[in-house]
GUPAZA-538358 format. One line per 2 residues: number of its first residue (from 1); their letters; for each residue x, y, z of C-alpha. Coordinates in pm, whole numbers, plus 32768, in hexadecimal, padded with zeros to 4 digits. Layout:
NUM> A> X/Y/Z; ...
% end
This chain:
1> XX> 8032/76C5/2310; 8150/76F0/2216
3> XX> 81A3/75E0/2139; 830D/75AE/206C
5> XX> 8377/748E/1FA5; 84C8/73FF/201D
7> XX> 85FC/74D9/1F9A; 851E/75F8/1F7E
9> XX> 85BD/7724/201E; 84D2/77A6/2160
11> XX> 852B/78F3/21EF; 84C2/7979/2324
13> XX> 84E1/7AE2/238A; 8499/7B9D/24EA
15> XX> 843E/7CE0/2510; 84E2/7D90/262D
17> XX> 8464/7F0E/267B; 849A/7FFD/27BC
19> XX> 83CF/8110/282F; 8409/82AC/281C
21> XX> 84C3/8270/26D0; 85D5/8180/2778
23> XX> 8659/80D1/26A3; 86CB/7F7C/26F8
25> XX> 881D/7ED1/26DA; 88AD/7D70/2756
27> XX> 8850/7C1A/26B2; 875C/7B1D/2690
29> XX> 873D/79C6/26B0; 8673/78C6/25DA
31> XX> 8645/77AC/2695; 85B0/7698/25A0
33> XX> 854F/7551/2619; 864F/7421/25BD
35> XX> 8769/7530/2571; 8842/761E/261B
37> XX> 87F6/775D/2669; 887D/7884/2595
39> XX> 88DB/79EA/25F5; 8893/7AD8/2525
41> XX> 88FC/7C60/250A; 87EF/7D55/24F7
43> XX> 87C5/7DF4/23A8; 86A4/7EF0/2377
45> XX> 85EF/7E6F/24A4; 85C4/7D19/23C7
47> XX> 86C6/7C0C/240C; 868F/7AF5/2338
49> XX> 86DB/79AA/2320; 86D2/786F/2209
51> XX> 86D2/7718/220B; 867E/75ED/20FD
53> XX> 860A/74D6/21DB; 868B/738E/2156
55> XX> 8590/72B7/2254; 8410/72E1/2251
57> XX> 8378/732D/237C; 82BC/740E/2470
59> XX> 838B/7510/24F4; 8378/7638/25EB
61> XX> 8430/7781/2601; 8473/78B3/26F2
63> XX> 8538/79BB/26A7; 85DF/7A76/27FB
65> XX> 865B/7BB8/27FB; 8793/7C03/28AB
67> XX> 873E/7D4A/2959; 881F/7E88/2949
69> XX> 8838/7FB6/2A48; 8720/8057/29C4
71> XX> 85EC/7F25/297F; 85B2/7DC8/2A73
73> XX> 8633/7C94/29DF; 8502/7BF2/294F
75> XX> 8473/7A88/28D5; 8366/7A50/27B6
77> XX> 8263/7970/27D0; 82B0/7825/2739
79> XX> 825D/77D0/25E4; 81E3/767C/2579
% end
Protein backbone atom coordinates (compact mmCIF):
# COMPACT_ATOMS: atom_id res chain seq x y z
CA UNK A 1 0.00 0.00 0.00
CA UNK A 2 1.08 3.58 -0.80
CA UNK A 3 0.21 6.23 1.47
CA UNK A 4 0.12 10.32 0.57
CA UNK A 5 -1.07 13.05 2.70
CA UNK A 6 -3.78 15.16 0.97
CA UNK A 7 -2.20 17.73 -1.65
CA UNK A 8 0.70 15.56 -1.96
CA UNK A 9 1.49 15.03 -5.59
CA UNK A 10 1.11 10.95 -6.53
CA UNK A 11 2.44 9.92 -9.86
CA UNK A 12 1.82 6.89 -11.56
CA UNK A 13 3.77 5.61 -14.51
CA UNK A 14 3.18 2.43 -16.94
CA UNK A 15 5.58 0.72 -18.61
CA UNK A 16 4.68 -0.25 -22.09
CA UNK A 17 7.35 -2.61 -24.10
CA UNK A 18 7.00 -4.78 -27.48
CA UNK A 19 8.88 -7.68 -28.53
CA UNK A 20 11.87 -8.13 -31.38
CA UNK A 21 12.97 -4.54 -30.53
CA UNK A 22 9.41 -2.96 -31.50
CA UNK A 23 9.08 -0.23 -30.18
CA UNK A 24 5.73 0.93 -29.14
CA UNK A 25 3.73 4.05 -29.98
CA UNK A 26 -0.04 5.21 -29.24
CA UNK A 27 -1.30 6.38 -25.74
CA UNK A 28 -2.29 5.38 -22.49
CA UNK A 29 -4.94 5.79 -20.30
CA UNK A 30 -4.96 6.24 -16.43
CA UNK A 31 -8.07 5.42 -15.28
CA UNK A 32 -8.21 6.51 -11.46
CA UNK A 33 -11.10 5.83 -9.39
CA UNK A 34 -13.47 9.05 -8.60
CA UNK A 35 -11.77 10.96 -11.66
CA UNK A 36 -11.65 10.94 -15.29
CA UNK A 37 -9.56 9.11 -17.21
CA UNK A 38 -6.45 10.72 -18.86
CA UNK A 39 -4.65 9.95 -22.15
CA UNK A 40 -1.42 10.13 -22.19
CA UNK A 41 1.37 10.12 -25.16
CA UNK A 42 4.02 7.63 -24.98
CA UNK A 43 7.38 9.02 -24.10
CA UNK A 44 10.33 6.55 -23.69
CA UNK A 45 8.01 3.65 -23.23
CA UNK A 46 6.96 5.53 -19.75
CA UNK A 47 3.85 7.68 -19.96
CA UNK A 48 3.25 9.27 -16.85
CA UNK A 49 0.74 10.79 -15.12
CA UNK A 50 0.16 13.23 -11.74
CA UNK A 51 -2.38 14.05 -9.59
CA UNK A 52 -2.70 15.83 -5.89
CA UNK A 53 -5.82 14.27 -4.50
CA UNK A 54 -7.77 16.85 -2.58
CA UNK A 55 -10.25 13.93 -0.94
CA UNK A 56 -8.87 10.99 1.16
CA UNK A 57 -9.74 7.81 0.15
CA UNK A 58 -9.07 4.35 -1.30
CA UNK A 59 -8.54 4.44 -4.82
CA UNK A 60 -7.83 2.04 -7.76
CA UNK A 61 -6.03 2.48 -11.05
CA UNK A 62 -5.44 0.73 -14.55
CA UNK A 63 -3.57 2.02 -17.04
CA UNK A 64 -4.73 0.70 -20.88
CA UNK A 65 -2.69 0.84 -23.66
CA UNK A 66 -4.07 1.89 -26.88
CA UNK A 67 -2.49 -0.62 -29.26
CA UNK A 68 -0.66 0.38 -32.55
CA UNK A 69 -0.07 -1.76 -35.83
CA UNK A 70 2.70 -3.42 -34.50
CA UNK A 71 1.70 -4.54 -30.37
CA UNK A 72 -2.23 -5.63 -29.00
CA UNK A 73 -3.94 -3.00 -27.14
CA UNK A 74 -3.41 -3.99 -23.56
CA UNK A 75 -4.95 -3.41 -19.83
CA UNK A 76 -2.86 -3.50 -16.45
CA UNK A 77 -3.97 -5.04 -13.59
CA UNK A 78 -5.69 -2.72 -11.25
CA UNK A 79 -4.00 -1.02 -8.56
CA UNK A 80 -5.52 -0.43 -5.16
Amino acid sequence: MNLSAIGQAVTYTAVVTGQNGVVPVGTVTFNVSLNKPVVVSLVNRQPTYTIAYQLAGPRTVTATYSGDSNIQARVSTTIN
